[in-house]
KESEKE-869448 format. One record per residue (C-alpha): residue in one letter; x negated, z negated, y. Coordinates in Angstrom, 2 decimals, always signed. Example, Ala and Ser with C-alpha at 12.3 -4.5 7.8 and 13.67 -1.06 7.14 Angstrom:
PT   residu        xx        zz        yy
PT        A    -12.30     -7.80     -4.50
PT        S    -13.67     -7.14     -1.06
% end
This chain:
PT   residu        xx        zz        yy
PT        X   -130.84   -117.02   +101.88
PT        X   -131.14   -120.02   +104.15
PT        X   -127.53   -119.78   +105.14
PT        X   -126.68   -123.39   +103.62
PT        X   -129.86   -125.00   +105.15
PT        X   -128.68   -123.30   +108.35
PT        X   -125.50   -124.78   +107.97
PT        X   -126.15   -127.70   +106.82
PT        X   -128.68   -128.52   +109.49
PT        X   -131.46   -128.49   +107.33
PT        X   -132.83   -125.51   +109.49
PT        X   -132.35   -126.86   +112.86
PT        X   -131.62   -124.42   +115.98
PT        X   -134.80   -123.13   +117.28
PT        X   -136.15   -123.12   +114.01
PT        X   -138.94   -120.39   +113.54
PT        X   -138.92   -118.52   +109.94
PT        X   -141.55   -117.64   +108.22
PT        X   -142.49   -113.85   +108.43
PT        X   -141.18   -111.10   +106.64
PT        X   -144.47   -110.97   +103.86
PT        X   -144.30   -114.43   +103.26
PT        X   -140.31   -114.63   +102.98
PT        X   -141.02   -112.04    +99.93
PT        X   -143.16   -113.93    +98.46
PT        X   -141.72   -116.81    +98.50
PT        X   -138.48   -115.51    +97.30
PT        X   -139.83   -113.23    +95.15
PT        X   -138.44   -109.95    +96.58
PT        X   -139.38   -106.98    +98.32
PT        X   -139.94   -107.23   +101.53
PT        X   -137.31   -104.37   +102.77
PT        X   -134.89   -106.72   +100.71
PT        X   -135.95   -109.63   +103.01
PT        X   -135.26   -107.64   +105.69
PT        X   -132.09   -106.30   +105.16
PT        X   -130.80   -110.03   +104.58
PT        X   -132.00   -111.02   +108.14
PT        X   -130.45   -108.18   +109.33
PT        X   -127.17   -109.23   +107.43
PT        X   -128.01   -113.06   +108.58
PT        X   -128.43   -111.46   +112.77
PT        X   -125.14   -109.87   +112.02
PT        X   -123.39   -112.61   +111.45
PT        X   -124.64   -115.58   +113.73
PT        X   -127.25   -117.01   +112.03
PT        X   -130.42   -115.62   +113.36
PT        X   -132.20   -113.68   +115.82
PT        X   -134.27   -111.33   +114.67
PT        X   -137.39   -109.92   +117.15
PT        X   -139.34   -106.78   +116.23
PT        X   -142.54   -108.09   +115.34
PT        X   -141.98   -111.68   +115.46
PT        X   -140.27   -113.72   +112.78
PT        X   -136.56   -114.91   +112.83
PT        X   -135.47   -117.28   +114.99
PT        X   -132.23   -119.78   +113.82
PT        X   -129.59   -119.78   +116.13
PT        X   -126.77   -121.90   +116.78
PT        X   -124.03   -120.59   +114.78
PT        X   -121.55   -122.08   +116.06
PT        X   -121.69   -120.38   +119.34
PT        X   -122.90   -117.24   +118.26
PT        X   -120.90   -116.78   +114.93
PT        X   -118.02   -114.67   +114.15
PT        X   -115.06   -113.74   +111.34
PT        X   -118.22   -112.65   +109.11
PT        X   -119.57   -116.12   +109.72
PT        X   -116.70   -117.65   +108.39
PT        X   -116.72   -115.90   +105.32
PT        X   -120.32   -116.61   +104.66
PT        X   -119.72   -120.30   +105.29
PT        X   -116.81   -120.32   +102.96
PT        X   -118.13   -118.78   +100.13
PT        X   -120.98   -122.09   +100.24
PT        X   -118.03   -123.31    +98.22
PT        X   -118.40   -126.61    +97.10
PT        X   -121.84   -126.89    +99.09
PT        X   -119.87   -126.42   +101.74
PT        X   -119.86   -129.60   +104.53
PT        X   -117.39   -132.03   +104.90
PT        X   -117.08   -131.26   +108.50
PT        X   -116.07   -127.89   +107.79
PT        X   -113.51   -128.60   +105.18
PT        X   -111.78   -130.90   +107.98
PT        X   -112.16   -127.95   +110.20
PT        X   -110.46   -125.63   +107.50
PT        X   -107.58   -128.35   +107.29
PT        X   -106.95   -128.71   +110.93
PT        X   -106.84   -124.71   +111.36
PT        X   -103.97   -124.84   +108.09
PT        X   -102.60   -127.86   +109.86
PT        X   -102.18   -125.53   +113.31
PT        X   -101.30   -121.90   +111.40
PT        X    -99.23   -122.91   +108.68
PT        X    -96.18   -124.48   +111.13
PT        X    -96.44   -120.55   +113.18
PT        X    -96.09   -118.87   +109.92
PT        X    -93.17   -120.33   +108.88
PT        X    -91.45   -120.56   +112.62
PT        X    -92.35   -116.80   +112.41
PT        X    -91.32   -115.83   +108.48
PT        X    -87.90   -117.57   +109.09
PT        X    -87.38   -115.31   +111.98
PT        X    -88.01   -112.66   +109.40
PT        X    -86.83   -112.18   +105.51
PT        X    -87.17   -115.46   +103.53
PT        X    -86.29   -114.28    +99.94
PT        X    -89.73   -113.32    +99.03
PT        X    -90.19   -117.16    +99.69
PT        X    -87.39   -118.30    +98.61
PT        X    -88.16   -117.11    +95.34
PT        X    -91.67   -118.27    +95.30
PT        X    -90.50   -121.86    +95.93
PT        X    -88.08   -121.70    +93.11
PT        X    -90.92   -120.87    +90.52
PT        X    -92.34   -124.03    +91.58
PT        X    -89.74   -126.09    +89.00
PT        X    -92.08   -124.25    +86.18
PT        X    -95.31   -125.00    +86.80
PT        X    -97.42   -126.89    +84.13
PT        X    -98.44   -130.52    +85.33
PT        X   -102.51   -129.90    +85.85
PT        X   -104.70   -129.17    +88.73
PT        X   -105.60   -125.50    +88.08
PT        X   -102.06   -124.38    +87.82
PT        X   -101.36   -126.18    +90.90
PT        X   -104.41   -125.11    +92.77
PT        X   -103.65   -122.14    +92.12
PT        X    -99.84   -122.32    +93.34
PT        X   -100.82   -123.83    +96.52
PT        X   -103.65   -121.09    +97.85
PT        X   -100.47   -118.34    +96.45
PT        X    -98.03   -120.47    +99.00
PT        X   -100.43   -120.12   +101.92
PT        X   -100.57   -116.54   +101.23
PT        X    -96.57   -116.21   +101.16
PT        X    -96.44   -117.65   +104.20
PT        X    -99.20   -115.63   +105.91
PT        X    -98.15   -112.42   +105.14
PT        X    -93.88   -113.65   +105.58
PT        X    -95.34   -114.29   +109.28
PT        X    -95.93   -110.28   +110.19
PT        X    -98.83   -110.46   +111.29
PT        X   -102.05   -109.23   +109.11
PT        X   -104.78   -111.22   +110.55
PT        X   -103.38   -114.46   +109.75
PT        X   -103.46   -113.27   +105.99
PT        X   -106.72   -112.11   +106.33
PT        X   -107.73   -115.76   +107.35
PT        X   -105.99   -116.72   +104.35
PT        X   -108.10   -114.47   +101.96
PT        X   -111.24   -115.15   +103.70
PT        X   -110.58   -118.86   +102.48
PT        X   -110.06   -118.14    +99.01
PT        X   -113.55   -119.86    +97.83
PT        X   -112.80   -123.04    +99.45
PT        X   -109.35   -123.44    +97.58
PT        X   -111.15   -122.84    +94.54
PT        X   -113.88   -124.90    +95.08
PT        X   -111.88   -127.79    +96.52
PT        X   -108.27   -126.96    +94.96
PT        X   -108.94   -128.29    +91.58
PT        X   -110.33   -131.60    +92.59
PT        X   -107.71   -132.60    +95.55
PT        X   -104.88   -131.52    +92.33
PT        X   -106.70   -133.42    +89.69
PT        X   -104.84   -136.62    +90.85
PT        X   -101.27   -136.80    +89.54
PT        X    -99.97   -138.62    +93.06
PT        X   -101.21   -135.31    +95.12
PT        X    -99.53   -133.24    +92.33
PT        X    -96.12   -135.05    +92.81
PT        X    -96.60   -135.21    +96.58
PT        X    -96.97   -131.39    +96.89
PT        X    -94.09   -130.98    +94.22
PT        X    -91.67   -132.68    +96.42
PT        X    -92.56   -130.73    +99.10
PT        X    -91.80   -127.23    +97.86
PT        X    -88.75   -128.62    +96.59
PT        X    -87.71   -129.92   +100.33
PT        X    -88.90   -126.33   +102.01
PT        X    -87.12   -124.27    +99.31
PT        X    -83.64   -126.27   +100.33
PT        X    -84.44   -126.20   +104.30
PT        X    -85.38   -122.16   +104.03
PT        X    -82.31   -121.40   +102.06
PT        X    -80.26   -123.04   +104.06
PT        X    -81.53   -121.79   +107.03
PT        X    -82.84   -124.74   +108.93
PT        X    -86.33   -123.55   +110.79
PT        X    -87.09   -126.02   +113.22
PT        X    -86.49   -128.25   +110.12
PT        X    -89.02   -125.92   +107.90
PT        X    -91.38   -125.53   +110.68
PT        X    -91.53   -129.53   +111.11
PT        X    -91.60   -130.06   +107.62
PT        X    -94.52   -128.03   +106.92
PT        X    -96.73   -129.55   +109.83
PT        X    -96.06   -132.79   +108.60
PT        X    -97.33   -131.90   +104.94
PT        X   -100.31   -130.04   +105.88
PT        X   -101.24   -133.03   +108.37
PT        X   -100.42   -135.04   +105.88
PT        X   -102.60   -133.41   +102.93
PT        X   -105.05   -133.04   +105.09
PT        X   -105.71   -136.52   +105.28
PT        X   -105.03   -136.93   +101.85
PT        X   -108.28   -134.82   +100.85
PT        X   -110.32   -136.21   +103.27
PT        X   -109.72   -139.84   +101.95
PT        X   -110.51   -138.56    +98.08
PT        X   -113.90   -137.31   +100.03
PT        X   -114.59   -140.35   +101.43
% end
């Protein structure tokens, strides 16, 4: 409720809801269901609520949190352009540490992950699919929970998104090469290679999908 005019801008900061009765109404719910949702909404960023006064929108971006995030994600693919650049540039920033800190670590989870890659059927689910499963390799190789956490939280925007950025044969190929070169620079060892290898790809893809949104 309201979250993707919120985010969106459609609701601009400041913005004064309607009370709670006419919220139900509107919406066609009860009004302790109207409620709870601000509550939820309060919780996570969105709004301020104010016994006896209706919600105010707040600016979400300074007043948001991990919950935020996954409320913004699951938007999908209503969610803003701006934001999926801000997803890539976190990837493009995370997914170099991971690496750095799974090849300090045990690589043959990952090394066997990359050699499935040789099997996969040319089309943009399967490879959609393959990618988000990468990201989570690496995020859980790197030791430390949160990061994989991140990773999960982001699971509606790969599927949203995944599908389309795949759907083009060249992105397919591109990202085939790739986890060909990072199987052969893990295996042999090589992690400032790895680590430089997989910043340049995500930088890289990054600008990729934000071209094919253009």
């Amino acid at each position: 409720m309201f979250i993707r005019q919120i985010a969106d801008g459609e609701l601009e900061v400041g913005t004064v809801l309607p009370p709670e009765r006419e919220l139900a109404l509107l919406l066609g719910v009860s009004r302790s269901t109207v409620r709870e949702t601000l509550q939820r909404m309060a919780c996570d960023g969105f709004v301020q609520t104010r016994k006896g006064q209706p919600a105010l929108v707040l600016d979400y971006r300074k007043t948001g949190n991990l919950a935020t995030l996954v409320q913004l994600v699951q938007l999908g693919e209503q969610l803003s352009s701006s934001f999926i650049e801000y997803f890539l540039e976190i990837r493009s920033q995370l997914a170099p540490l991971w690496i750095s800190n799974l090849m300090r670590r045990n690589t043959d989870e990952l090394e066997d992950f990359l050699r499935s890659s040789s099997l996969l059927h040319d089309d943009a689910g399967t490879y959609a699919l393959y990618d988000f499963q990468l990201q989570k390799v690496l995020a859980e190789g790197s030791g430390n929970p949160i990061y994989l956490f991140l990773v999960n939280s982001l699971a509606a925007v790969y599927q949203a998104h995944g599908n389309y950025y795949f759907s083009l044969r060249d992105q397919r190929q591109y990202s085939s090469q790739f986890y060909r070169q990072l199987l052969q620079t893990v295996s042999e060892g090589r992690a400032n290679d790895a680590e430089q290898l997989v910043r340049v790809v995500m930088e890289e893809s990054a600008l990729r999908f934000l071209r094919l949104m253009k």
